[in-house]
N, C-alpha and C positions, 0 to 999 in steps of 0.2 A: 538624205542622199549625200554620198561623199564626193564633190565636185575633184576631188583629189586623185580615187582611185578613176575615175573618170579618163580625167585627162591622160593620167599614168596610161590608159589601156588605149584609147587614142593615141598617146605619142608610140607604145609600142609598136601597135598593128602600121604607123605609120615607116619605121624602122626597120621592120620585118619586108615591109613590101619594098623600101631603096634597097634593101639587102639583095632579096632574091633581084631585084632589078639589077642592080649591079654587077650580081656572080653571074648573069644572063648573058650580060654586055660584057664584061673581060675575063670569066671564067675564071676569077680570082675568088679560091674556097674561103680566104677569110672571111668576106662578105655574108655568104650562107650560112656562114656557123654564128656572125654575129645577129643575122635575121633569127636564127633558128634560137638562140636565145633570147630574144626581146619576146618573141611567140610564146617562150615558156613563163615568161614575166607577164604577155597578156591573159595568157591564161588564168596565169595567178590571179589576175585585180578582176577578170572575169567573175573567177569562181566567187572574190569577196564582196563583189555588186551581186550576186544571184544568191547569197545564204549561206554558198554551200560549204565557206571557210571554216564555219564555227565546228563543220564536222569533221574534216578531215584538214587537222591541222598538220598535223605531222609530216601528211603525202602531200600537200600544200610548201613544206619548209624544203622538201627533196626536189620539189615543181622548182622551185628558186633558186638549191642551190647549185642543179644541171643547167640553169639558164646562166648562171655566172659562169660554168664552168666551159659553157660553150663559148662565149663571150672570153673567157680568157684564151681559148685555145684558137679564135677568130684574130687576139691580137700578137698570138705568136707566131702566125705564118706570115 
């Protein structure tokens, strides 16, 4: 067991949920777009705790690079 992707998917889900907390409380979309990609990073370490990495690595690398890309577009508003 990788104590790594672990944490990684803990610190997300926990990043995801001050996110939506935050866009809740000032209605400020950067918040949401930066939950909304930490989500697509939990997923990711999801998918690589459950197996299902080794198969779909490709839609896995596209999973990742929409979470950066939300995440970049959370720190340009």
């Amino acid at each position: 067991m990788d104590y790594t992707i672990i944490i990684n998917l803990i610190l997300s889900a926990a990043i995801l949920v001050l996110g939506v907390k935050r866009y809740a409380q000032s209605g400020v979309k950067a918040f949401i777009f930066i939950g909304l990609g930490f989500l697509l990073f939990g997923i990711s370490h999801l998918a690589v705790l459950t197996g299902f990495a080794g198969d779909y690595k490709t839609l896995l690398s596209v999973v990742r690079v929409g979470g950066y890309v939300l995440v970049i577009i959370g720190l340009l508003f």
